[in-house]
PDB file of N, CA, C and O in Angstrom, chain B, residues numbered from 101:
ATOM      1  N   UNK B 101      81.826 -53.164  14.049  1.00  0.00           N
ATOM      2  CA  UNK B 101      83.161 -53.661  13.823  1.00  0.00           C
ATOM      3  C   UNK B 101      83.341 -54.945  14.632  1.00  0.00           C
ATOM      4  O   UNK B 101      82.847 -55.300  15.703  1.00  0.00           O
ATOM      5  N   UNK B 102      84.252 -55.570  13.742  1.00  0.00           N
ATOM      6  CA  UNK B 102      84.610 -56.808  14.553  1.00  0.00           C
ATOM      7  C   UNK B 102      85.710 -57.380  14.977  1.00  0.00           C
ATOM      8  O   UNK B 102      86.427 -56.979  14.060  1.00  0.00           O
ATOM      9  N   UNK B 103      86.242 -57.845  15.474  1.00  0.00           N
ATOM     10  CA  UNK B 103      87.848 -57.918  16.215  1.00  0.00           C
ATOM     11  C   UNK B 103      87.874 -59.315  16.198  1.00  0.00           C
ATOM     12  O   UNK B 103      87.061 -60.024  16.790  1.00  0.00           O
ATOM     13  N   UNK B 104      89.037 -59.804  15.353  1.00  0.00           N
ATOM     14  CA  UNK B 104      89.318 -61.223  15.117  1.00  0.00           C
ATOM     15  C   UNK B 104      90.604 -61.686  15.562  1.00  0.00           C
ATOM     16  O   UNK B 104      91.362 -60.752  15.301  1.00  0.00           O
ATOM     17  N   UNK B 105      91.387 -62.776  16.183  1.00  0.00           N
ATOM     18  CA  UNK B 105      92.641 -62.783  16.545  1.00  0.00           C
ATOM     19  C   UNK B 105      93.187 -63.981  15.292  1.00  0.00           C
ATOM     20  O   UNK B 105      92.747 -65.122  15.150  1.00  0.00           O
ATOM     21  N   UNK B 106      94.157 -63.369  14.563  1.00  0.00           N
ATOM     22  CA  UNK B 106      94.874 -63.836  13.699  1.00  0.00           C
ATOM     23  C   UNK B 106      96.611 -63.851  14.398  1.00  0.00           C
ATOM     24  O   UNK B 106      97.407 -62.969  14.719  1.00  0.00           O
ATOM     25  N   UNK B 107      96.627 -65.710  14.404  1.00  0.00           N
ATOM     26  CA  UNK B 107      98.245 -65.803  14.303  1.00  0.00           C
ATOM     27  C   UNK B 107      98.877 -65.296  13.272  1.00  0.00           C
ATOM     28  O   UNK B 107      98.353 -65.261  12.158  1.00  0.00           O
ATOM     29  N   UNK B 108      99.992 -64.877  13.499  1.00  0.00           N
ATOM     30  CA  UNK B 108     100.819 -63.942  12.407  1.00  0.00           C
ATOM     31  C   UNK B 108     102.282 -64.821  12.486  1.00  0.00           C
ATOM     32  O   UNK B 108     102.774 -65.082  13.583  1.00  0.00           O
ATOM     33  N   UNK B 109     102.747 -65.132  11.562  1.00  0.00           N
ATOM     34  CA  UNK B 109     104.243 -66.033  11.431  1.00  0.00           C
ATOM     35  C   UNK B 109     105.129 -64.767  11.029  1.00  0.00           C
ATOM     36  O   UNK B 109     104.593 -63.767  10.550  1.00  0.00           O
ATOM     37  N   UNK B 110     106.239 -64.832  11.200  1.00  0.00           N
ATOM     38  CA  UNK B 110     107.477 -63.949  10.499  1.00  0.00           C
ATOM     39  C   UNK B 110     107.860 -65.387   9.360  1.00  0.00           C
ATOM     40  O   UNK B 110     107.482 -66.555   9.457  1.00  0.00           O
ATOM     41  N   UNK B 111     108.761 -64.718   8.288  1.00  0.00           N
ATOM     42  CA  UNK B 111     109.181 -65.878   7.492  1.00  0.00           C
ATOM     43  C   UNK B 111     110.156 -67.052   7.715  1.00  0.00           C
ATOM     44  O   UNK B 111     110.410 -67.870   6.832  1.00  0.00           O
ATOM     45  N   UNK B 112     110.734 -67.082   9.067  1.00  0.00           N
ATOM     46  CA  UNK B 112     111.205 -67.643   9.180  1.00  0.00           C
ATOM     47  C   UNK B 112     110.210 -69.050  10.024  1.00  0.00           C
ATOM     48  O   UNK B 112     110.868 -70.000  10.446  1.00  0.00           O
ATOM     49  N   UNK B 113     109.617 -69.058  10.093  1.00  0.00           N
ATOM     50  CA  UNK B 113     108.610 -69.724  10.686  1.00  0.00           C
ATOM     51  C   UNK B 113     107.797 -70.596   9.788  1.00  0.00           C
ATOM     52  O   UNK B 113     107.301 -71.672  10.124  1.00  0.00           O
ATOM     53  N   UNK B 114     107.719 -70.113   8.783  1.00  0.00           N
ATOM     54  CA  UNK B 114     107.270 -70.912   7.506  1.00  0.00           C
ATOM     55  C   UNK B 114     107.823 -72.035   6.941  1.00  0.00           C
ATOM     56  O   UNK B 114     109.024 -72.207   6.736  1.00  0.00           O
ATOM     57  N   UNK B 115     106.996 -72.740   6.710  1.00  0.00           N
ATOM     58  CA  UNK B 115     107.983 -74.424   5.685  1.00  0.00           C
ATOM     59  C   UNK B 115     106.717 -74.660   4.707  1.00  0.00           C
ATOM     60  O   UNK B 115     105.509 -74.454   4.816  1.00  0.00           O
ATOM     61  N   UNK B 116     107.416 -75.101   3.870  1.00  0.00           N
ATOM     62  CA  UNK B 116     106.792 -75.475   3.231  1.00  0.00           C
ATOM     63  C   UNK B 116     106.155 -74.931   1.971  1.00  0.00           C
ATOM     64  O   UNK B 116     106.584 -73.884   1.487  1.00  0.00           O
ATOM     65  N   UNK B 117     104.915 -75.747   1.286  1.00  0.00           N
ATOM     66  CA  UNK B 117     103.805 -74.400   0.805  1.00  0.00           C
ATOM     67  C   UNK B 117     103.870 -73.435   0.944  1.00  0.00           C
ATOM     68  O   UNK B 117     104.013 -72.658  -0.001  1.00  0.00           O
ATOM     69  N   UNK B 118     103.758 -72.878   2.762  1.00  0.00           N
ATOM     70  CA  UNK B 118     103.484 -71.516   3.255  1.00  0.00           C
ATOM     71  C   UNK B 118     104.982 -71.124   2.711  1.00  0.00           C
ATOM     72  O   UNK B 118     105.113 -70.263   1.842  1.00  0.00           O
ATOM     73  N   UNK B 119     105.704 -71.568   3.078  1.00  0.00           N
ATOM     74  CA  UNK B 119     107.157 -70.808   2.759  1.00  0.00           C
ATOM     75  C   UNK B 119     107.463 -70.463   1.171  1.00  0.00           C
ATOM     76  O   UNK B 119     107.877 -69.342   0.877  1.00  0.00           O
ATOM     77  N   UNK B 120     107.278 -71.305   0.325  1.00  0.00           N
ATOM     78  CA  UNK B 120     106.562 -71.128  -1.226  1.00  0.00           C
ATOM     79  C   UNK B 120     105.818 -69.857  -1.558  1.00  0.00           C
ATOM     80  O   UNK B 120     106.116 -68.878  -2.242  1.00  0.00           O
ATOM     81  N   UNK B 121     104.581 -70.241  -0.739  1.00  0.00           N
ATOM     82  CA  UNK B 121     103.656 -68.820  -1.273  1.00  0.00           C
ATOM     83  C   UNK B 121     104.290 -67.240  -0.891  1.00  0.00           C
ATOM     84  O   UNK B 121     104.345 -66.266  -1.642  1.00  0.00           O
ATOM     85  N   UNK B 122     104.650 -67.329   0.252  1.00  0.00           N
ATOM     86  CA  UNK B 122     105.669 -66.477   0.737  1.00  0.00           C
ATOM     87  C   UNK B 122     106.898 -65.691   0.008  1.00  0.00           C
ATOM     88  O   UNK B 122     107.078 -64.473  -0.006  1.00  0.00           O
ATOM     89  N   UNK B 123     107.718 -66.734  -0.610  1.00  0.00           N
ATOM     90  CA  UNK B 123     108.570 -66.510  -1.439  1.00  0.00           C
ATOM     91  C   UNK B 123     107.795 -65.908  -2.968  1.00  0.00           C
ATOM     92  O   UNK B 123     108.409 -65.144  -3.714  1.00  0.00           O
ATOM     93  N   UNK B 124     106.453 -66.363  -3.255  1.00  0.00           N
ATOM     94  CA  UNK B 124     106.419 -66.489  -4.253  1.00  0.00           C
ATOM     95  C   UNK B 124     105.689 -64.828  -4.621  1.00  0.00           C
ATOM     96  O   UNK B 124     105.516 -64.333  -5.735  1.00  0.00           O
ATOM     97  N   UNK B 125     105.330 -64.178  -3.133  1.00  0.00           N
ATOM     98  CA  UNK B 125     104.605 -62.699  -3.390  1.00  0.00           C
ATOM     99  C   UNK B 125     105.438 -62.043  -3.301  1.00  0.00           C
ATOM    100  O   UNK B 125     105.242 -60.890  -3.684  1.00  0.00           O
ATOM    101  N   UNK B 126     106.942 -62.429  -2.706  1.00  0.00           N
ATOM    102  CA  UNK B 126     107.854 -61.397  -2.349  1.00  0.00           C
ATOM    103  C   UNK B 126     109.103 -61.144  -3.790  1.00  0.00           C
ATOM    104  O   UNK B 126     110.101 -60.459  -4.018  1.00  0.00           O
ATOM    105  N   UNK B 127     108.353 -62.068  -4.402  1.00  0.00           N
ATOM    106  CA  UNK B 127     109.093 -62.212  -6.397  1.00  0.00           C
ATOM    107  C   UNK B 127     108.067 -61.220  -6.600  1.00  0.00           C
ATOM    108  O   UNK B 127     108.791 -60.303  -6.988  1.00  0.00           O
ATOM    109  N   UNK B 128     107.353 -60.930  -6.609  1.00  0.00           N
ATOM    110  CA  UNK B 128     105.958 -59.979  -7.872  1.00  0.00           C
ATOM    111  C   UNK B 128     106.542 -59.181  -7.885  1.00  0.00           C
ATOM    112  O   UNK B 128     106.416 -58.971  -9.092  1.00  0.00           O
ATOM    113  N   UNK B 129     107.487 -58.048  -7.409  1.00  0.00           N
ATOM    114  CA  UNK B 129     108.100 -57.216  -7.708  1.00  0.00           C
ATOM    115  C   UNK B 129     109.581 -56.868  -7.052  1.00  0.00           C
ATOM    116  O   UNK B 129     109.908 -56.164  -6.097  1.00  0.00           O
ATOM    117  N   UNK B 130     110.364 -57.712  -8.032  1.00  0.00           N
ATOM    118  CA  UNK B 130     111.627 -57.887  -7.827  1.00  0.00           C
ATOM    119  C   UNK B 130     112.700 -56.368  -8.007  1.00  0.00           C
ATOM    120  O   UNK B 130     112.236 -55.311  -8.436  1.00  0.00           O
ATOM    121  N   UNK B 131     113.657 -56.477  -7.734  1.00  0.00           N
ATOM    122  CA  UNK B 131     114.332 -55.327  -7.391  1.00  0.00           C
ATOM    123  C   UNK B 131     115.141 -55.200  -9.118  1.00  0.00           C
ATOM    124  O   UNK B 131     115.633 -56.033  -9.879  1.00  0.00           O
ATOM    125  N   UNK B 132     114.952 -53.817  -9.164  1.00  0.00           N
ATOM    126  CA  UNK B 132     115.906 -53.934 -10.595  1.00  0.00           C
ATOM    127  C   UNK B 132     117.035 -52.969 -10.527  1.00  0.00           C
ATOM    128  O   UNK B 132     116.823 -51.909  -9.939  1.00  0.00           O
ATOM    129  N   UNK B 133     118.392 -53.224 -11.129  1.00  0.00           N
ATOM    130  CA  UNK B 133     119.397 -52.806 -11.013  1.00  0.00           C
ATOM    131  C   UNK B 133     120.115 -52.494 -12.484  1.00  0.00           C
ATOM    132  O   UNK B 133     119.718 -53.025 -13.521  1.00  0.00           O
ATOM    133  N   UNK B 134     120.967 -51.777 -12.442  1.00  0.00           N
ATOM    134  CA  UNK B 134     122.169 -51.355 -13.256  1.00  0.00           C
ATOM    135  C   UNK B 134     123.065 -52.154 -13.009  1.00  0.00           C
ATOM    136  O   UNK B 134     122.972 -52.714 -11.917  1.00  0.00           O
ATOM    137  N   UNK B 135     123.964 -52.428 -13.680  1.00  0.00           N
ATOM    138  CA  UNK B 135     125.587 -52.680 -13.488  1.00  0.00           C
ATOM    139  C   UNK B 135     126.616 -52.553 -14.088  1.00  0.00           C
ATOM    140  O   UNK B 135     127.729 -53.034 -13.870  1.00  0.00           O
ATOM    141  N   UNK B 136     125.979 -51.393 -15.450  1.00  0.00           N
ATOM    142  CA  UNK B 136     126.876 -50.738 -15.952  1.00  0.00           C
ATOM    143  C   UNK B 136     127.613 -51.561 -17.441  1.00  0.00           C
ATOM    144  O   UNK B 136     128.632 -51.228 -18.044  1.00  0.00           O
ATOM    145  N   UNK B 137     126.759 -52.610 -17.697  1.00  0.00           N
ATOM    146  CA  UNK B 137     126.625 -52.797 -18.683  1.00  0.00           C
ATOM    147  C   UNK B 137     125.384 -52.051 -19.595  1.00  0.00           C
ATOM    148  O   UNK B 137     124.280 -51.673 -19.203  1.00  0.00           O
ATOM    149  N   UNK B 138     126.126 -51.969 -21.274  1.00  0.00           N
ATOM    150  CA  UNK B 138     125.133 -51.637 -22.400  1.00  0.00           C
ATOM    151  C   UNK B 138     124.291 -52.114 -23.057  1.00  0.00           C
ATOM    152  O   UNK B 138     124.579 -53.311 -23.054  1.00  0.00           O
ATOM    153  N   UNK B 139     123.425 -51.987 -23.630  1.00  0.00           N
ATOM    154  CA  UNK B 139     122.900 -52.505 -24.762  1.00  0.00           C
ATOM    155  C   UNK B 139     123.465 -52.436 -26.326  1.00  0.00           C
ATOM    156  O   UNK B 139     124.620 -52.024 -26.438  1.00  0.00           O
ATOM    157  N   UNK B 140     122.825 -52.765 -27.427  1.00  0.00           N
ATOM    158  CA  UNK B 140     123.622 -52.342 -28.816  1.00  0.00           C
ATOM    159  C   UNK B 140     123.099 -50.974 -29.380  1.00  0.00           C
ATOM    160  O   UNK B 140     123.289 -50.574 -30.528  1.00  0.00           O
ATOM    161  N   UNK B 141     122.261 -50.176 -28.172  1.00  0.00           N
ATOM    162  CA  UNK B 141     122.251 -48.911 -28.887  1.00  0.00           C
ATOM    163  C   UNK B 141     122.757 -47.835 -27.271  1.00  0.00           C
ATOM    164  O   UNK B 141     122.495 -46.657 -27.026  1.00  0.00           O
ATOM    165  N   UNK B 142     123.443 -48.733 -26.552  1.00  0.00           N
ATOM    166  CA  UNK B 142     123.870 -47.591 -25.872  1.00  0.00           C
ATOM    167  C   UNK B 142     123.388 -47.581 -24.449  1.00  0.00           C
ATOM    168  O   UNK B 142     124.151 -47.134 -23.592  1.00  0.00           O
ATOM    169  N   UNK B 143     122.089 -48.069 -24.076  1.00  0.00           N
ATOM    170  CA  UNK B 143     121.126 -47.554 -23.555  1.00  0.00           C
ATOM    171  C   UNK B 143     122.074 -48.996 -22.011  1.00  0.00           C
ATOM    172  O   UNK B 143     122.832 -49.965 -22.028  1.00  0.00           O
ATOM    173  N   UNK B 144     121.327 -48.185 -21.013  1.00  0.00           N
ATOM    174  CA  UNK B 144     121.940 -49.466 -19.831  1.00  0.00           C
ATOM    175  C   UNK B 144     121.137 -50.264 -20.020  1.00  0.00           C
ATOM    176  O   UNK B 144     120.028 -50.043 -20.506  1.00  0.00           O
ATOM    177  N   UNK B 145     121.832 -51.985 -19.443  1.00  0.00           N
ATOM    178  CA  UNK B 145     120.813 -52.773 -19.699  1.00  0.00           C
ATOM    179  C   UNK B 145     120.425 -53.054 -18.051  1.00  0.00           C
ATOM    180  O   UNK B 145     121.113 -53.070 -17.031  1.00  0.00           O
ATOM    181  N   UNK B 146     119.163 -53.240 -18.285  1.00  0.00           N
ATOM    182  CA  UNK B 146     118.554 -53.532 -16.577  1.00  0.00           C
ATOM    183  C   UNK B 146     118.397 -54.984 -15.753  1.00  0.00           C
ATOM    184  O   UNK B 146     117.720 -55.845 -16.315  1.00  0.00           O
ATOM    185  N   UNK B 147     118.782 -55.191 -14.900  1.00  0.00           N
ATOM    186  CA  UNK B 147     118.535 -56.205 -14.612  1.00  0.00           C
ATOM    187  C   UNK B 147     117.671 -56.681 -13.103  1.00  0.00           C
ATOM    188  O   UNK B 147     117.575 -55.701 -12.365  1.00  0.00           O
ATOM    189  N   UNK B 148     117.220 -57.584 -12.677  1.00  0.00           N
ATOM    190  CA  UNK B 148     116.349 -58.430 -12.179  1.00  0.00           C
ATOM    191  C   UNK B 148     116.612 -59.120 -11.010  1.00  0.00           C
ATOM    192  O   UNK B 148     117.100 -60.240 -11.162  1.00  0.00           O
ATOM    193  N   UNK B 149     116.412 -58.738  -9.886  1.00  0.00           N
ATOM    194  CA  UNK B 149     117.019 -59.266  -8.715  1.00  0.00           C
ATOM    195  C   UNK B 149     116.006 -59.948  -8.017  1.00  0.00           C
ATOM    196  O   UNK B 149     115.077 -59.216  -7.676  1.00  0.00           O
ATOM    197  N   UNK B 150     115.921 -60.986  -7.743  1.00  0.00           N
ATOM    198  CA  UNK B 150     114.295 -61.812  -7.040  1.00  0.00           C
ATOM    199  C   UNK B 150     114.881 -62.176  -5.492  1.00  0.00           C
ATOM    200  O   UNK B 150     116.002 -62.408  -5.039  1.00  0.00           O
ATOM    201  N   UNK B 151     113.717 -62.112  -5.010  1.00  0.00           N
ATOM    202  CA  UNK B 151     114.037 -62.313  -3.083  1.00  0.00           C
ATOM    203  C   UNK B 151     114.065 -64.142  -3.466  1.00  0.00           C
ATOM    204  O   UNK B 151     114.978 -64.805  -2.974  1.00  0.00           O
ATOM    205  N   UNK B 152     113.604 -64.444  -3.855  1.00  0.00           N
ATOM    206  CA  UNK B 152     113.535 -66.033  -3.830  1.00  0.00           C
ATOM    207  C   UNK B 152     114.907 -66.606  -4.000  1.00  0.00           C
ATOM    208  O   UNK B 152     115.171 -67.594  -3.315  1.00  0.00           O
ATOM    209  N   UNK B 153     115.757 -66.168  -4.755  1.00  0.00           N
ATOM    210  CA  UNK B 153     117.409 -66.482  -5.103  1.00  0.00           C
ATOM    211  C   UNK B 153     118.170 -66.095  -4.186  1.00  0.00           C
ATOM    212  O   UNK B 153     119.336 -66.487  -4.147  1.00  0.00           O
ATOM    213  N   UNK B 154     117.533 -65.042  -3.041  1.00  0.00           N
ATOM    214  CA  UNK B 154     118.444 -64.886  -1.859  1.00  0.00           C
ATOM    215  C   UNK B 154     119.097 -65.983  -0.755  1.00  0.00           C
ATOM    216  O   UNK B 154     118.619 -67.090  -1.002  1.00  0.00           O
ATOM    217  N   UNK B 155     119.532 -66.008  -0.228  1.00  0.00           N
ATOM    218  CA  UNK B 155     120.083 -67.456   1.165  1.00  0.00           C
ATOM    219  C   UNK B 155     118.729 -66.920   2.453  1.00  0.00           C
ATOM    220  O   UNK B 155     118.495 -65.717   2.561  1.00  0.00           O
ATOM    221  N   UNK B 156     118.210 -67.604   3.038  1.00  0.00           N
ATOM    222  CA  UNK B 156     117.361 -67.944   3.782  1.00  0.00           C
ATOM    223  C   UNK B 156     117.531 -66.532   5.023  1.00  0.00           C
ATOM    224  O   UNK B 156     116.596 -65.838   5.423  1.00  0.00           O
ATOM    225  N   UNK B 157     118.763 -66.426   5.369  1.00  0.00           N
ATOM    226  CA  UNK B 157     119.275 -65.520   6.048  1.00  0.00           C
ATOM    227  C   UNK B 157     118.817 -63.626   6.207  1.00  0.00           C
ATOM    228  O   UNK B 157     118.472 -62.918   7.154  1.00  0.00           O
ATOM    229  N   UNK B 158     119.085 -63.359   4.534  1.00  0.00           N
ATOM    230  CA  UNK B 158     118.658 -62.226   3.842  1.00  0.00           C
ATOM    231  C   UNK B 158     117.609 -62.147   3.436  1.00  0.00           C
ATOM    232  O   UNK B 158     117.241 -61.237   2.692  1.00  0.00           O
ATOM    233  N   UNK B 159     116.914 -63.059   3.824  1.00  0.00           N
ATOM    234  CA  UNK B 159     115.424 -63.469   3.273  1.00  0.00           C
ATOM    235  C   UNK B 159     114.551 -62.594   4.648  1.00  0.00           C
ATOM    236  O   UNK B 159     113.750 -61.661   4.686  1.00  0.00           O
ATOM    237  N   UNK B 160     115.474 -63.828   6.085  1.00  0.00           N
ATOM    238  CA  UNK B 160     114.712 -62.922   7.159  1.00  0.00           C
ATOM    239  C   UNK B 160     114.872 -61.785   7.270  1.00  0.00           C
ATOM    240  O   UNK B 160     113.937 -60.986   7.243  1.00  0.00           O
ATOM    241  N   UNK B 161     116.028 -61.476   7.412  1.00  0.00           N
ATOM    242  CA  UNK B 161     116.520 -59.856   7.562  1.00  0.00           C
ATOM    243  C   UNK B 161     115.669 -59.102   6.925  1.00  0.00           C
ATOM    244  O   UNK B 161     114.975 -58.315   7.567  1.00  0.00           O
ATOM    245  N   UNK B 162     115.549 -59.216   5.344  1.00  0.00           N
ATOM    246  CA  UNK B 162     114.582 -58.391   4.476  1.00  0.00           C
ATOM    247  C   UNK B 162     112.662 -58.558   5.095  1.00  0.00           C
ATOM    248  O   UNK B 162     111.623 -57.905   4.998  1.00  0.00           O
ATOM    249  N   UNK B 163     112.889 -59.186   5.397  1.00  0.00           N
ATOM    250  CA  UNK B 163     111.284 -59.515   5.907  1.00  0.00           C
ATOM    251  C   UNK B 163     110.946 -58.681   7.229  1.00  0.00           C
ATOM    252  O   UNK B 163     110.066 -57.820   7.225  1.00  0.00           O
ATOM    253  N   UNK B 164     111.900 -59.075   8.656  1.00  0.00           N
ATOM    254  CA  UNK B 164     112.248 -58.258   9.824  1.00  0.00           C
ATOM    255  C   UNK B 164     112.123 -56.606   9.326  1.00  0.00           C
ATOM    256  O   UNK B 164     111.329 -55.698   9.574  1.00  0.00           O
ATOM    257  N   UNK B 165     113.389 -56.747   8.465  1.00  0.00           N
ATOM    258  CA  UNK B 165     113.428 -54.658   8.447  1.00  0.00           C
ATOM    259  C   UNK B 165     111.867 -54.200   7.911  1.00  0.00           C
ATOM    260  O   UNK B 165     111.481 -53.039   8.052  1.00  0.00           O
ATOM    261  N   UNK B 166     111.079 -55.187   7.321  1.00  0.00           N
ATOM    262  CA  UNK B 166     110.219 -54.444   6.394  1.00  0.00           C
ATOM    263  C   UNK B 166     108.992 -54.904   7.258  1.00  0.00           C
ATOM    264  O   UNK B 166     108.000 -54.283   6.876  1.00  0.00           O
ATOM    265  N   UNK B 167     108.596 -56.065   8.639  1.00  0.00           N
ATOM    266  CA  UNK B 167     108.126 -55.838   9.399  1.00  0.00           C
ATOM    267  C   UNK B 167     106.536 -56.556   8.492  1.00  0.00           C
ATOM    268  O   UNK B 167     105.360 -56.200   8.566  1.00  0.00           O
ATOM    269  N   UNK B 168     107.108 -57.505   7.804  1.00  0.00           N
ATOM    270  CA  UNK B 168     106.407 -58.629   7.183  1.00  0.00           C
ATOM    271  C   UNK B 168     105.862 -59.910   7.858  1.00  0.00           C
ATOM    272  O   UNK B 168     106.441 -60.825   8.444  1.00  0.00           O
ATOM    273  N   UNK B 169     104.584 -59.679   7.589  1.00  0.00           N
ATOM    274  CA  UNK B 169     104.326 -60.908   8.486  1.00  0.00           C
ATOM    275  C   UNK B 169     103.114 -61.934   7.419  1.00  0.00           C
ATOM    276  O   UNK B 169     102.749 -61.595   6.293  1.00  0.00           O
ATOM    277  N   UNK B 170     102.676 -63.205   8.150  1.00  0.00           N
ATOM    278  CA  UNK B 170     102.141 -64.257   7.141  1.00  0.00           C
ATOM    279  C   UNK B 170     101.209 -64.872   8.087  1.00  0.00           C
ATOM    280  O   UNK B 170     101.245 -64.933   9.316  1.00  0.00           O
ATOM    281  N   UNK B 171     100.137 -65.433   6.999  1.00  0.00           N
ATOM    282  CA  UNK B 171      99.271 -66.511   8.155  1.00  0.00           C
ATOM    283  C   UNK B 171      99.891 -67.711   7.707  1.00  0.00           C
ATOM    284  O   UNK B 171     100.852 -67.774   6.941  1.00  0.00           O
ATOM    285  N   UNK B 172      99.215 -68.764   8.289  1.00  0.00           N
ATOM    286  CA  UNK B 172      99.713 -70.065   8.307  1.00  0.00           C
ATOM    287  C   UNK B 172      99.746 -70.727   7.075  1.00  0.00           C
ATOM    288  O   UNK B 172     100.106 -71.904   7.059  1.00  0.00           O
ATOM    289  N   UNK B 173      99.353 -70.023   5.794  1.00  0.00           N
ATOM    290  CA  UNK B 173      99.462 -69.996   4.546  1.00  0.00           C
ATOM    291  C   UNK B 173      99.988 -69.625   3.747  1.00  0.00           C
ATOM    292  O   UNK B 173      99.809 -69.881   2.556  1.00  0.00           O
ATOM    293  N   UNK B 174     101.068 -68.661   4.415  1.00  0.00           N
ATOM    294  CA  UNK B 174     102.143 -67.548   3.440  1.00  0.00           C
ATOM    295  C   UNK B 174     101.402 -66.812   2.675  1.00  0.00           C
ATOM    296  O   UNK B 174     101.580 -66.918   1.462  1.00  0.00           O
ATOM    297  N   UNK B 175     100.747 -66.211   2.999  1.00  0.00           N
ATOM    298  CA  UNK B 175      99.705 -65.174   2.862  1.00  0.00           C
ATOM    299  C   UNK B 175     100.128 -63.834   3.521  1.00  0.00           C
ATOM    300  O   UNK B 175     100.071 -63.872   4.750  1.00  0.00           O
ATOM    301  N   UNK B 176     100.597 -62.495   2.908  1.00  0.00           N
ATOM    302  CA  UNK B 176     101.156 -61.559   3.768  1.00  0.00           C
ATOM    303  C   UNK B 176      99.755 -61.068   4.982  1.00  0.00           C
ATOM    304  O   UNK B 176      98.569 -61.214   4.688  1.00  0.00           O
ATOM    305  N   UNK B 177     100.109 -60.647   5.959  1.00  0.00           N
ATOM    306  CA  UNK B 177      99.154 -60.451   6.693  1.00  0.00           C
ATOM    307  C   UNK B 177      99.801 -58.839   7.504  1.00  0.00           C
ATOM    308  O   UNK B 177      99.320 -58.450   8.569  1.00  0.00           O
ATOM    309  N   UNK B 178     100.409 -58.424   7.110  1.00  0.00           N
ATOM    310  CA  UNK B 178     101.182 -57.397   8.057  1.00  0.00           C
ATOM    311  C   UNK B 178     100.513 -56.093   7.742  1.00  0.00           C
ATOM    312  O   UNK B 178     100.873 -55.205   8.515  1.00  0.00           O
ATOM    313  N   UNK B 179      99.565 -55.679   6.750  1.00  0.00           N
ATOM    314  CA  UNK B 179      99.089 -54.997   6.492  1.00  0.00           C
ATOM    315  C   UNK B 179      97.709 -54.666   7.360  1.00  0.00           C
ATOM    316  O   UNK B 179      96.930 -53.722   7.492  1.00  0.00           O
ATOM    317  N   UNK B 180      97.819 -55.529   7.686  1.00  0.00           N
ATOM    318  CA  UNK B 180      96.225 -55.568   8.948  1.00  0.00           C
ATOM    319  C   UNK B 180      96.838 -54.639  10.342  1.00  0.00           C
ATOM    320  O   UNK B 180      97.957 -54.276  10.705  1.00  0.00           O
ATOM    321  N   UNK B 181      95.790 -54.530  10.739  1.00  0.00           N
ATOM    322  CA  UNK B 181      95.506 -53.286  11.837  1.00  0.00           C
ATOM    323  C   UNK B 181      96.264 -54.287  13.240  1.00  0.00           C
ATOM    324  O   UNK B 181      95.658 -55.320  13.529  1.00  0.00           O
ATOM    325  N   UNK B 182      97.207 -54.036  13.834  1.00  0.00           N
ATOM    326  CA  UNK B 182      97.860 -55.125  14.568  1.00  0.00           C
ATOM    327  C   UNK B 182      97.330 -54.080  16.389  1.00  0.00           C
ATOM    328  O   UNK B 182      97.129 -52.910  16.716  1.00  0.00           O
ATOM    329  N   UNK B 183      97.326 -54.930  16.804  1.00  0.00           N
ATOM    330  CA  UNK B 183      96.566 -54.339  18.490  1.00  0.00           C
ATOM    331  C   UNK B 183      97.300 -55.460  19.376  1.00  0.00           C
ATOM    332  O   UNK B 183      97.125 -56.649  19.108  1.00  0.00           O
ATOM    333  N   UNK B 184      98.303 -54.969  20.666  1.00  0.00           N
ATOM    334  CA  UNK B 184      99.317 -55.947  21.237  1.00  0.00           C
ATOM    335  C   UNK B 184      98.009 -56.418  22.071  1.00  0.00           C
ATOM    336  O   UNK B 184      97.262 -55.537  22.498  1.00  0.00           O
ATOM    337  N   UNK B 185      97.716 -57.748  22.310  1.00  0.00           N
ATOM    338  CA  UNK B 185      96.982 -58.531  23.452  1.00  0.00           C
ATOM    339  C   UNK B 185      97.610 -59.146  24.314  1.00  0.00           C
ATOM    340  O   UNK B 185      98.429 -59.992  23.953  1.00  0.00           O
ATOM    341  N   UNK B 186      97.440 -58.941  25.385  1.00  0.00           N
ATOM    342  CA  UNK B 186      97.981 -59.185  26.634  1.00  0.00           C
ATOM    343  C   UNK B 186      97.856 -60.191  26.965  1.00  0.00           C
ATOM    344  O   UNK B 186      96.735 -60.371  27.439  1.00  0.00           O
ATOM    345  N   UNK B 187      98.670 -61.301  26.970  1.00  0.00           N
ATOM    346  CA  UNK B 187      99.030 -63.397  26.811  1.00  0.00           C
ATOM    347  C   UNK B 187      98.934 -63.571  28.081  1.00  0.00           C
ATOM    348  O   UNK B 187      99.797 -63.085  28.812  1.00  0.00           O
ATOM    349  N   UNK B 188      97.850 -64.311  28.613  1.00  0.00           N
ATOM    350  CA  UNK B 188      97.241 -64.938  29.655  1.00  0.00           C
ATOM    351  C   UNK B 188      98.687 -66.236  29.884  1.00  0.00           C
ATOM    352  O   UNK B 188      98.862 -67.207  29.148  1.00  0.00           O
ATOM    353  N   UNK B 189      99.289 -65.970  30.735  1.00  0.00           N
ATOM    354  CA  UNK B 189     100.515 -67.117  31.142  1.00  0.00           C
ATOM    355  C   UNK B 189     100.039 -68.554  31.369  1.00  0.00           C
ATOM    356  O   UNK B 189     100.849 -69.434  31.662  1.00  0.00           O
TER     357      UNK B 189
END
């Protein structure tokens, strides 16, 4: 095994590209909702909520609670095996 040290960004830290690509994995599966409108046979119609249309704000928040993190590419990275290292002052 091998032990690599990867910087990790939260989304608010991102510009750019990275902030793009970022936005752009956290669309692949957008939130879907009711609102209580029909269709013409009755049925509810569903609709489509994307993190990208959110304000910058709810963007972090949603990222924070869910403990999302990115490399310097907006690349999710939070899924990796995280180990606290002790920062030489």
């Amino acid at each position: 095994m091998k032990t690599i040290k990867i910087n990790a960004y939260e989304f608010r830290d991102l510009k750019g590209n990275s902030k793009h690509k970022a936005l752009t994995w956290l669309d692949e599966y957008p939130y879907d909702y009711e609102n209580g409108d029909l269709d013409e046979q009755g049925k509810p119609i569903k609709k489509y909520d994307y993190v990208s249309n959110w304000d910058d704000d709810a963007i972090i928040e949603h990222c924070e609670i869910n403990q999302y993190l990115f490399d310097t590419y907006g690349n999710p990275i939070h899924h990796l095996e995280i180990k606290k290292i002790k920062e030489v002052a």
